[in-house]
C-alpha positions as CSV (number, residue, x, y, z in Angstrom):
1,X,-1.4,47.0,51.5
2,X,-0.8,49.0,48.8
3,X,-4.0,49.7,46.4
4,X,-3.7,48.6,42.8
5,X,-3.0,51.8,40.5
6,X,-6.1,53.0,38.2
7,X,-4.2,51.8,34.9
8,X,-4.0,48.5,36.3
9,X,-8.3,48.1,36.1
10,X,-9.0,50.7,32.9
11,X,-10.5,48.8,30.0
12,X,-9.1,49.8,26.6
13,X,-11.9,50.8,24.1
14,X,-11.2,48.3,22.1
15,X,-11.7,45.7,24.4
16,X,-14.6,47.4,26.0
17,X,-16.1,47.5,22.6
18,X,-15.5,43.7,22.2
19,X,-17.3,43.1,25.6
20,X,-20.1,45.0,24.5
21,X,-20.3,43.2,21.0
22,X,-20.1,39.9,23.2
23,X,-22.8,40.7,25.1
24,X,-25.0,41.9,22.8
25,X,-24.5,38.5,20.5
26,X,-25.3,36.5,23.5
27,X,-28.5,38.2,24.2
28,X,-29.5,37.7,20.5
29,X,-28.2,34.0,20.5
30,X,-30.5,33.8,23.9
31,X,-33.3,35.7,22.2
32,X,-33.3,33.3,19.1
33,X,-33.8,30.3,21.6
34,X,-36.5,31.3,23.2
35,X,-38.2,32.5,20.1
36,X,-37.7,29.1,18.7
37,X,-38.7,27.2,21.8
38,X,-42.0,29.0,21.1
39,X,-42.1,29.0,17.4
40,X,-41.8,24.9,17.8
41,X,-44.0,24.7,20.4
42,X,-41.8,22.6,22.2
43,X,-43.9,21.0,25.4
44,X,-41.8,19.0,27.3
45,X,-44.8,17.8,29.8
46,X,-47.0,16.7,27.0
47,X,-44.6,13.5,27.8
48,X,-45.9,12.9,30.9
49,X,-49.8,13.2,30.0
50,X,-52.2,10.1,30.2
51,X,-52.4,9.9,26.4
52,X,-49.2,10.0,25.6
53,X,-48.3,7.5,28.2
54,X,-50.7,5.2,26.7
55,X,-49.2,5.7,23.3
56,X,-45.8,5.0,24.3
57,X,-46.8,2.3,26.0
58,X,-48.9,0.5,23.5
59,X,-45.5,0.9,21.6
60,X,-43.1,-0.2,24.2
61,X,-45.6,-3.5,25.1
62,X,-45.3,-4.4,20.9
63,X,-41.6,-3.9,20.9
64,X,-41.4,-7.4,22.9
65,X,-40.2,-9.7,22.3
66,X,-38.5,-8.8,19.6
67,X,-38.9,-10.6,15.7
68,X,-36.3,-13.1,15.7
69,X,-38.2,-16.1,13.8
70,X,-35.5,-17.5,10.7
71,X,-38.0,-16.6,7.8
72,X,-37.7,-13.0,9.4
73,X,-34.0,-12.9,9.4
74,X,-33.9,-14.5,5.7
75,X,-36.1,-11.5,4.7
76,X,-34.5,-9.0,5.9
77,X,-30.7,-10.3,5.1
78,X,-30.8,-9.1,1.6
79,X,-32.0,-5.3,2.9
80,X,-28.7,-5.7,5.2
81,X,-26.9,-6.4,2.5
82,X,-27.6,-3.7,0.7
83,X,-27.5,-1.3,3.3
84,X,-23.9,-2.1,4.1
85,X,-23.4,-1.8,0.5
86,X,-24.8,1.5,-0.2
87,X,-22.9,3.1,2.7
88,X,-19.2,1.6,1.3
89,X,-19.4,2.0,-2.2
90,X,-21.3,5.4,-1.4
91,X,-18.1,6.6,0.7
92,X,-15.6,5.3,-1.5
93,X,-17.4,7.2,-4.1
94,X,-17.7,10.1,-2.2
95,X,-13.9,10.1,-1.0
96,X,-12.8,9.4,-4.6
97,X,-15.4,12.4,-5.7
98,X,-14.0,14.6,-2.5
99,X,-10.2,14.7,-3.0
100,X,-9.6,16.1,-6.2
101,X,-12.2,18.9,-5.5
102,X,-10.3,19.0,-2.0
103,X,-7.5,19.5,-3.6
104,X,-8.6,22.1,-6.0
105,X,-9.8,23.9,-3.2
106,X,-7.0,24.4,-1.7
107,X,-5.1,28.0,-1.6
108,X,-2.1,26.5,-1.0
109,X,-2.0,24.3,-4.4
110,X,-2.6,27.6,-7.2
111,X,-1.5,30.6,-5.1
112,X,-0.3,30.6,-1.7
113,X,2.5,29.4,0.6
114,X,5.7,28.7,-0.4
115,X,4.5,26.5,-3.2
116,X,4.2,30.1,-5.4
117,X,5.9,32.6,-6.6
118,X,3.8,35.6,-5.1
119,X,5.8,38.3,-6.8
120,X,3.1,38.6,-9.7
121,X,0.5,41.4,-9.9
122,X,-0.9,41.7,-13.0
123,X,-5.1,40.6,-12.9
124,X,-5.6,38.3,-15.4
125,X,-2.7,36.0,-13.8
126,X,-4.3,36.4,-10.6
127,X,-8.1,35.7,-11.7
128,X,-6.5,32.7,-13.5
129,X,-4.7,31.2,-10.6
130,X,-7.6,31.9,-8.8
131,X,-10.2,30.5,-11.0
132,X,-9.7,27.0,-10.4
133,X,-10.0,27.2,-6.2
134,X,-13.5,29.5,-6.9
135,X,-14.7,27.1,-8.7
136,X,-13.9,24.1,-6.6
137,X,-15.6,25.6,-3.5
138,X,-18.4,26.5,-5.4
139,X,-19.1,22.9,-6.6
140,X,-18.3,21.9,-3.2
141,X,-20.6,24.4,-1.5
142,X,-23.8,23.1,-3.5
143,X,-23.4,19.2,-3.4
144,X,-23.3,19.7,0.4
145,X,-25.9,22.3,0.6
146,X,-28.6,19.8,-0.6
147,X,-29.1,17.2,1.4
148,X,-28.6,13.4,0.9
149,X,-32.0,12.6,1.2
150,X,-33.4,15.2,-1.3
151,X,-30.6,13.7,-3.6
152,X,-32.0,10.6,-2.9
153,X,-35.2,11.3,-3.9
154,X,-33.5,12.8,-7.2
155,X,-31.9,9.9,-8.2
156,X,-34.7,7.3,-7.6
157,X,-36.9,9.7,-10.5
158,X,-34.1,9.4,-12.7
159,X,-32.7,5.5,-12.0
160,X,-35.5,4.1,-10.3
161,X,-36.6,2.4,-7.1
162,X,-33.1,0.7,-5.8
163,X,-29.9,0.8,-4.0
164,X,-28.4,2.6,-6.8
165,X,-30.0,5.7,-6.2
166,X,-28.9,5.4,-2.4
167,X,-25.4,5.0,-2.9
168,X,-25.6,8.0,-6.1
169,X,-26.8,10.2,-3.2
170,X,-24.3,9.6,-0.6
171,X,-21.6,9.9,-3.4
172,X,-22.5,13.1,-4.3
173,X,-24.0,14.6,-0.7
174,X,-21.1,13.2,1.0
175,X,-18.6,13.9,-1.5
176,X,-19.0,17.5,-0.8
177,X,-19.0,17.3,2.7
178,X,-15.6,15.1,2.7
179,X,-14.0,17.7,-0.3
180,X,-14.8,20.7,2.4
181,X,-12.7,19.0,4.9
182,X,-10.1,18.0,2.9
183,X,-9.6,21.3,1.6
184,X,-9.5,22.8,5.0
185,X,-7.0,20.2,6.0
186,X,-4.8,20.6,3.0
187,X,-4.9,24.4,4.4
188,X,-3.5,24.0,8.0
189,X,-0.2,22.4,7.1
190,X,2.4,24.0,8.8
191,X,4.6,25.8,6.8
192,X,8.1,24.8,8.3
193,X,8.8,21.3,6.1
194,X,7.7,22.7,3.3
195,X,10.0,25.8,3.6
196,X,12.8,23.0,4.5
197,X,12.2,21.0,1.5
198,X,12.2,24.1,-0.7
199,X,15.8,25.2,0.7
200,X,17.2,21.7,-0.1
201,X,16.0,22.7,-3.5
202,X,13.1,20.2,-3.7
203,X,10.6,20.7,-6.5
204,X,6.7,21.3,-5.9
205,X,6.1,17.6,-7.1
206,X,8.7,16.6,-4.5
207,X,7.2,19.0,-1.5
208,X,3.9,18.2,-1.9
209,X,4.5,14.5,-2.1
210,X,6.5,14.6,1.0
211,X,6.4,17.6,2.7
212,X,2.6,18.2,2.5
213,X,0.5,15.0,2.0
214,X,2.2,13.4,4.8
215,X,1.4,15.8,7.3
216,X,-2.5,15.5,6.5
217,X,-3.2,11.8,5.4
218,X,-3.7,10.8,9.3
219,X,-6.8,13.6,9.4
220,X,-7.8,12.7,5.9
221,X,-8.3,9.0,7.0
222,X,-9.8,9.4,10.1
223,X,-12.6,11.8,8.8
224,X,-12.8,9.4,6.0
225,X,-13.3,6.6,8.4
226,X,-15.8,8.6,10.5
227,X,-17.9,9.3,7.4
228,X,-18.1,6.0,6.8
229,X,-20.0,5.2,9.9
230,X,-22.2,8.2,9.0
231,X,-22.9,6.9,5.6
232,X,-24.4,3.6,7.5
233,X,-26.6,5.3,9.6
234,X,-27.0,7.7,6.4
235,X,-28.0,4.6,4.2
236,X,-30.6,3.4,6.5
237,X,-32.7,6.6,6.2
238,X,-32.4,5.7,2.3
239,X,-35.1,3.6,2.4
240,X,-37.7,6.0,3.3
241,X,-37.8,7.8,0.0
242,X,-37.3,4.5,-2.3
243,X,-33.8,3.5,-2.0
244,X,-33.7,0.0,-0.5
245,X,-32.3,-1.4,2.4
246,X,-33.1,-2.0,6.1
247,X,-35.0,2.0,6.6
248,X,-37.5,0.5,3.7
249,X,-38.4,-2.4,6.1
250,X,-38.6,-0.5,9.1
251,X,-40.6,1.7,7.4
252,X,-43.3,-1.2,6.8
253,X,-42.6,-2.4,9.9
254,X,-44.0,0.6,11.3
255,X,-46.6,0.9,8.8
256,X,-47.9,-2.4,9.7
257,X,-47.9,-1.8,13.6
258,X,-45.2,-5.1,13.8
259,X,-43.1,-3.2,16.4
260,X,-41.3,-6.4,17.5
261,X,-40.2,-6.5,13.8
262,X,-39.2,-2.8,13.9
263,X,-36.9,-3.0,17.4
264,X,-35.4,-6.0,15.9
265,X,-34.3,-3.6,12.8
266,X,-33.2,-1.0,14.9
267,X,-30.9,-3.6,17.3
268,X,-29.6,-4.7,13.9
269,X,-28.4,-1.1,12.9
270,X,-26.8,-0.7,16.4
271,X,-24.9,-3.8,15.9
272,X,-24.1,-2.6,12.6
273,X,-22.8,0.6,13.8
274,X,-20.5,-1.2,16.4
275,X,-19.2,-3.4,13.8
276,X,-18.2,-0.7,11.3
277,X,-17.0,1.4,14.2
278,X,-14.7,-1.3,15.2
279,X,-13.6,-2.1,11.7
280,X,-13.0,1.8,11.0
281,X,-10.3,2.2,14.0
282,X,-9.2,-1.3,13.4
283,X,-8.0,0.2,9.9
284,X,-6.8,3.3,10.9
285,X,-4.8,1.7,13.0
286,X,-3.4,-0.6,11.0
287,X,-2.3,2.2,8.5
288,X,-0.9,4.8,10.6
């Protein structure tokens, strides 16, 4: 059998290199795991130890049956209510906050692709065609940077205690998040129809009407749709920094040590969930 030649095995410097940069960002990544396993003082088999047993069982044994008494469920239908509220009007906001920033943040829109003209090269052009997309991402960069509850907490100093300040903060926390992925959407759009549409002599209005936003409004929706869900669960955790809904009963649930109360709050959020899972494919269904 004949014996491989030596140029068949030689690793190229460059890749060499690469190996070596691999492995030394895998021994850091491994390095920062383990000093944050200690740092958190993580102990797994405190679990397992007689007191915590005890707690968790004290819990468990409250947890049943669970509240299901009709002054119970009138009490906490209005808290429903509003929870389901904050998280639709909260991502319609949000989407309706996200898509022009989106779309400002796009390249493609001010200077690249075949949507420009890329033969200019004087500065203040270029800072100007540029200024708009900086700006965009930086607007987008804070909202998203802070999150929903700390905006939360903003907006119940400044409108009160409420499901206002709830759906304020998922407006503007999700309406970062949702502009970021839009704009990063906007920016993987093949080039191909566009090119196509421009040799038929199509205008921009004309390309990006149908040679661009078609090709992204599938992603856009589904993320949309998926952020929706988020905003539910989102909305729930509201409650524990003043916003109304269920998370402000569950928090008093807790607070009072009426677990069958609180496990009874927490199916009705995971029926919640289901429901607006269902009605989110249900819809994108129906509109692709």
């Amino acid at each position: 059998m004949r014996r491989p030649s030596s140029s068949a095995i030689v690793v190229s410097p460059l890749e060499w290199h690469s190996s070596r940069t691999g492995r030394f960002l895998t021994i850091l990544l491994l390095g920062a795991v383990v000093a944050s396993w200690r740092l958190a003082e993580i102990r797994p088999l405190a679990l397992v130890q007689a007191e915590a047993l005890g707690n968790l069982w004290d819990f468990a044994s409250g947890m049943f049956p669970p509240a299901h008494s009709l002054d119970f469920l009138k009490t906490v239908g209005r808290p429903i209510l509003a929870t389901v509220q904050m998280a639709l009007l909260g991502t319609v906001l949000a989407a309706l906050l996200g898509l022009p920033l989106g779309l400002l943040a796009t390249n493609r829109l001010f200077f690249a692709g075949p949507l420009h003209d890329m033969a200019q090269r004087a500065l203040l052009p270029w800072l100007l065609a540029r200024l708009p997309y900086m700006l965009a991402r930086l607007v987008l960069n804070f909202l998203r940077s802070i999150p929903e509850l700390v905006w939360a907490l903003l907006f119940v100093r400044a409108l009160g205690l409420g499901a206002a300040p709830g759906v304020m903060a998922l407006a503007v926390s999700y309406g970062g998040m949702l502009g970021k992925v839009y704009a990063d959407i906007l920016e993987a759009v093949p080039h191909a129809p566009l090119e196509a549409l421009q040799s038929t002599g199509a205008s921009r209005v004309q390309m990006v009407l149908y040679g661009w936003l078609p090709q992204v409004w599938p992603n856009i929706l589904a993320y949309t749709l998926y952020r929706w869900e988020c905003a539910l669960r989102a909305a729930t955790l509201m409650g524990f920094v003043g916003a109304g809904g269920i998370g402000q009963q569950i928090e008093l649930s807790m607070r009072m040590f009426d677990y069958h109360e609180a496990v009874s709050l927490i199916l009705i959020i995971f029926a919640l969930s289901a429901i607006v899972e269902w009605l989110g494919d249900t819809l994108r269904r129906s509109m692709l």
